[in-house]
MARKETI-357482 format. One record per residue (C-alpha): residue number from 1; x, y negated, z negated. Coordinates in pm, 1 decimal. Each point is the difference from the previous one (the first is absolute). Layout:
// MARKETI-357482
r resi NUM east X north Y up Z
...
// end
This chain:
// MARKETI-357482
r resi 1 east 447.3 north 276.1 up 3055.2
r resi 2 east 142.5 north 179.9 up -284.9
r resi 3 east 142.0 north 355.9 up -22.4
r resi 4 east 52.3 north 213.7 up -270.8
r resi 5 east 16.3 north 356.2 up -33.9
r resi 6 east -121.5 north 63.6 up -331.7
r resi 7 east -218.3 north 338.1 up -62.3
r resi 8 east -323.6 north -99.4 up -147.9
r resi 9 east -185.6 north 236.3 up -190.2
r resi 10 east -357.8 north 40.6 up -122.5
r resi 11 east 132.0 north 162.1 up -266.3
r resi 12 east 162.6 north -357.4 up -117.3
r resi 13 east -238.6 north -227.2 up 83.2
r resi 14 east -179.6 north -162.1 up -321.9
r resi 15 east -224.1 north -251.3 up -53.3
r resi 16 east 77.4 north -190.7 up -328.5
r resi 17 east -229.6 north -260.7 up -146.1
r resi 18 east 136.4 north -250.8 up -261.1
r resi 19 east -136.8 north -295.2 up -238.5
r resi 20 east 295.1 north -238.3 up 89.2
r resi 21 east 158.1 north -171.9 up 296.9
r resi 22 east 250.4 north 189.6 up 235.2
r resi 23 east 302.1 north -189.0 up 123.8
r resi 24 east 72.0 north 2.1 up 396.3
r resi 25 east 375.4 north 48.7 up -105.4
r resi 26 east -91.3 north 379.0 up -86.4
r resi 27 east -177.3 north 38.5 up 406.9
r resi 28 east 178.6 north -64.8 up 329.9
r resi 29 east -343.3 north -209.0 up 118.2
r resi 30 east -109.6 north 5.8 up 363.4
r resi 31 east -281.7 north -254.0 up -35.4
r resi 32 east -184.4 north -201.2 up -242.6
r resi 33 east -320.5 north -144.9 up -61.6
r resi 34 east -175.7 north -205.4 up -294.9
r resi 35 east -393.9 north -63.9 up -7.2
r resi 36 east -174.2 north -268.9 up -275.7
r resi 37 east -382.9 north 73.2 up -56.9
r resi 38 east -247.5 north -107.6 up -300.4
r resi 39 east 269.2 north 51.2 up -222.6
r resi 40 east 203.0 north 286.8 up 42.2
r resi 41 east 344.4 north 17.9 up 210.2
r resi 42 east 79.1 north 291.3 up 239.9
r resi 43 east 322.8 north 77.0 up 157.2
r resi 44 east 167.2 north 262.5 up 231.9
r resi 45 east 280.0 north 123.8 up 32.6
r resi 46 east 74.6 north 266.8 up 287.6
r resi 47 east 316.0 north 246.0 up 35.9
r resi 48 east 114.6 north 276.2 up 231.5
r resi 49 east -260.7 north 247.5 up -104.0
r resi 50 east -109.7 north -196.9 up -323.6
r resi 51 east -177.1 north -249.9 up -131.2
r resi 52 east -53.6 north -216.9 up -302.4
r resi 53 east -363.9 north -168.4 up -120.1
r resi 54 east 24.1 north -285.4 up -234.2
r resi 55 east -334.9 north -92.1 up -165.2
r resi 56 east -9.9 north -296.1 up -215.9
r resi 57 east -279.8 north -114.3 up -198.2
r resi 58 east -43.3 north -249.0 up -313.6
r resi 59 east 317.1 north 111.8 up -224.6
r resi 60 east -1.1 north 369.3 up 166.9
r resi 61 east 239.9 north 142.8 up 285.2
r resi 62 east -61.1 north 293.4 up 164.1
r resi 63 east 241.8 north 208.2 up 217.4
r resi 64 east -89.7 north 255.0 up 230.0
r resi 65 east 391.3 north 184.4 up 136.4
r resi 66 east -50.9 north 270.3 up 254.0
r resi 67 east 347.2 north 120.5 up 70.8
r resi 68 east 256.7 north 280.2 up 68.6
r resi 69 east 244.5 north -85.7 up -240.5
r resi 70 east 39.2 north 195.3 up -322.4
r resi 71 east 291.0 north -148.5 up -146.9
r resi 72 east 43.1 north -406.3 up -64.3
r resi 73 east -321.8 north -111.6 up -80.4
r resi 74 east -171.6 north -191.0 up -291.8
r resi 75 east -112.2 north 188.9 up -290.3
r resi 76 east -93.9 north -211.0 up -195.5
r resi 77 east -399.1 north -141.7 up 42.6
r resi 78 east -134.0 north 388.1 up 202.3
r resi 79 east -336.3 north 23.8 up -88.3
r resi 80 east -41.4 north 314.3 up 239.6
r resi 81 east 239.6 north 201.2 up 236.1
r resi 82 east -104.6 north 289.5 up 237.0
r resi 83 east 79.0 north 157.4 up 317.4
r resi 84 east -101.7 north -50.2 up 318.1
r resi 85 east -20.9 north 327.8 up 168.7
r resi 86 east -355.1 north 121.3 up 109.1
r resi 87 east -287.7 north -195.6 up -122.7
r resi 88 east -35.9 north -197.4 up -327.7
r resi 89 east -203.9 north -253.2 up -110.1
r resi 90 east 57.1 north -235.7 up -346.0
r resi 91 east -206.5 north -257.5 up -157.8
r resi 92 east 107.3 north -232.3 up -274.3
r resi 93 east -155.6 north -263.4 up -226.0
r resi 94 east 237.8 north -262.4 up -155.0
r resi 95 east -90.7 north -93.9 up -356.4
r resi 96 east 168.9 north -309.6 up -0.8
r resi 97 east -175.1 north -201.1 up 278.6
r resi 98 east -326.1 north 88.2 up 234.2
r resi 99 east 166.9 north 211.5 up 243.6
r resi 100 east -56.4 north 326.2 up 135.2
r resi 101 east 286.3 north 188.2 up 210.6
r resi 102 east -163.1 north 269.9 up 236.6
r resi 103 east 228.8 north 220.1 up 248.2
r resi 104 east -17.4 north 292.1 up 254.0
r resi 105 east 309.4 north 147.6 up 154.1
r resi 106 east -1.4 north 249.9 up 289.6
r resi 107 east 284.6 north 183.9 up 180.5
r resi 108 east 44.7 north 214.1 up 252.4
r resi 109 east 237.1 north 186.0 up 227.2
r resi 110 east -59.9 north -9.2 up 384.1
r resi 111 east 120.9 north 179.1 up 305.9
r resi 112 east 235.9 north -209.9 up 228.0
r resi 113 east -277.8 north -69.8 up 232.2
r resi 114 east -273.7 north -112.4 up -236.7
r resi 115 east 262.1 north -236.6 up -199.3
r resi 116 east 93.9 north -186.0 up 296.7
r resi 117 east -375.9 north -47.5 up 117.6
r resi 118 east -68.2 north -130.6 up -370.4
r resi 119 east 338.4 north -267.9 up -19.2
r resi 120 east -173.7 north -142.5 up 351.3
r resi 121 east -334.2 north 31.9 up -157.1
r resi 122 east 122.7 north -191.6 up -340.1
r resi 123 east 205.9 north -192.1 up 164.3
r resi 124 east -273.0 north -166.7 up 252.3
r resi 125 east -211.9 north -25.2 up -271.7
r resi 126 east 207.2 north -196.3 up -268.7
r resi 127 east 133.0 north -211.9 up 330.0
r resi 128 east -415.1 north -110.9 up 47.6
r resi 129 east -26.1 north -45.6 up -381.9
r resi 130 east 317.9 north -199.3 up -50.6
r resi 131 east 92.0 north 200.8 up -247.0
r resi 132 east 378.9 north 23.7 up -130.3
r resi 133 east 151.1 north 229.7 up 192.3
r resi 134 east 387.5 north 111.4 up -41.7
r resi 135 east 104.9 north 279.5 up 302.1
r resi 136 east 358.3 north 169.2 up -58.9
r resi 137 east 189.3 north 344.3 up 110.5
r resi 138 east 86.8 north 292.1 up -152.2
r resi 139 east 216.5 north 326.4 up 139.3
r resi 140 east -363.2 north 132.0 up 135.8
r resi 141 east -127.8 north -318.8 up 107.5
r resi 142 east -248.2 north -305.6 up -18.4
r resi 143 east -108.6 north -80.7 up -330.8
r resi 144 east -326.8 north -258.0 up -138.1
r resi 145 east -94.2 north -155.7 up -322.2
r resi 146 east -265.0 north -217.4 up -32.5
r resi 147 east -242.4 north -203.2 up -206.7
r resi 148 east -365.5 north -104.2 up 130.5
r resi 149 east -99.7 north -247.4 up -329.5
r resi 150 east -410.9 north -90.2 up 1.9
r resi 151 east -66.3 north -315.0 up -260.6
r resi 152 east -345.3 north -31.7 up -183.4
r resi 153 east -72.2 north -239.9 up -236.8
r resi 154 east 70.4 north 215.4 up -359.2
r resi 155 east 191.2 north 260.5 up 181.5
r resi 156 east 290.5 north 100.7 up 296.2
r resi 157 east 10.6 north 316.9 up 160.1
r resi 158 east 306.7 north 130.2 up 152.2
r resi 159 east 34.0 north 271.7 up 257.1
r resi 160 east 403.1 north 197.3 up 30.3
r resi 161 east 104.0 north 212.3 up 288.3
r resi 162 east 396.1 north 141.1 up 8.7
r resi 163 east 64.0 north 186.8 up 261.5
r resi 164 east 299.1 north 205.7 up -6.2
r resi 165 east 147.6 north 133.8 up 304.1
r resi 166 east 229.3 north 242.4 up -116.9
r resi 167 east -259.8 north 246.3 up -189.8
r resi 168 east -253.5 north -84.9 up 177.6
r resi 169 east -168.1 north -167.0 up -360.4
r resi 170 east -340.6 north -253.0 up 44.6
r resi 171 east 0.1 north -138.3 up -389.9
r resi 172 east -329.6 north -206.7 up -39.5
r resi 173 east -168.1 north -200.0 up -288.3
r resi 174 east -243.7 north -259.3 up -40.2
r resi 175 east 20.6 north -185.7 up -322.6
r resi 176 east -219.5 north -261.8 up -146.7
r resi 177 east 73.9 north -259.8 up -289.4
r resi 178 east -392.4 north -90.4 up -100.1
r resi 179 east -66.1 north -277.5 up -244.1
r resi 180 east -291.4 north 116.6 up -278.8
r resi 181 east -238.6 north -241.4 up -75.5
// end
């Protein structure tokens, strides 16, 4: 198990969507998964407290980032950047190919108690659902990202949990890549 003792933030957190490929050299990766259906290529990448969403379809690639950092990333390719804290919710419809990119991202802070109840809650679940699950330590405590990916035949949706110990910060989103006809 990994420990760091890092201070997350809500105020930091961002979720960044790009029309290009990310490179795993920019992400310290803590799991990995590719799916193949009718046509389009999906792959996932999961961090401590992160995540990146690779969609690819005919000559289009789509990157969903969710992620901390501020400094050191790709600028080149954003299509859309915003943060994280509260509630927000972004659609978007690629020109280029028959794709639609639809996200909602919720956060909240919770008392000692409740976090703890929701890690084992989270935890059990994503255990059931083989999901990817990464589990680490920070100064406060035990910490939880996750992705639960469903595949359909023209689209993949994608549920996130982070769960940081050391604010007491639940960060969810559920994404979906959706083919048009």
């Amino acid at each position: 198990m990994e420990t760091t003792t890092r201070t997350n933030s809500l105020q930091t957190y961002q979720v960044i969507l790009y029309e290009r490929a990310l490179h795993p050299e920019f992400f310290e990766l803590q799991d990995r998964r590719v799916e193949r259906l009718n046509g389009y290529e999906f792959e996932a990448w999961l961090t401590a407290g992160g995540h990146v969403l690779r969609f690819e379809l005919d000559k289009l690639c789509a990157c969903e980032l969710l992620t901390d950092k501020d400094r050191g990333l790709p600028n080149t390719g954003v299509v859309a950047a915003f943060l994280c804290a509260g509630e927000r919710d972004f659609d978007h419809t690629f020109p280029t190919a028959p794709l639609n990119y639809i996200t909602t991202v919720q956060t909240e802070t919770l008392a000692e108690n409740l976090y703890i109840s929701t890690f084992e809650e989270l935890l059990a679940f994503g255990r059931d659902a083989k999901a990817m699950i990464h589990v680490w330590e920070d100064d406060s405590g035990r910490c939880l990202s996750m992705l639960d990916t469903q595949r359909h035949s023209d689209e993949i949706h994608i549920q996130a949990y982070h769960l940081l110990a050391n604010q007491g910060i639940v960060l969810r989103s559920q994404t979906i890549f959706e083919q048009r006809s």
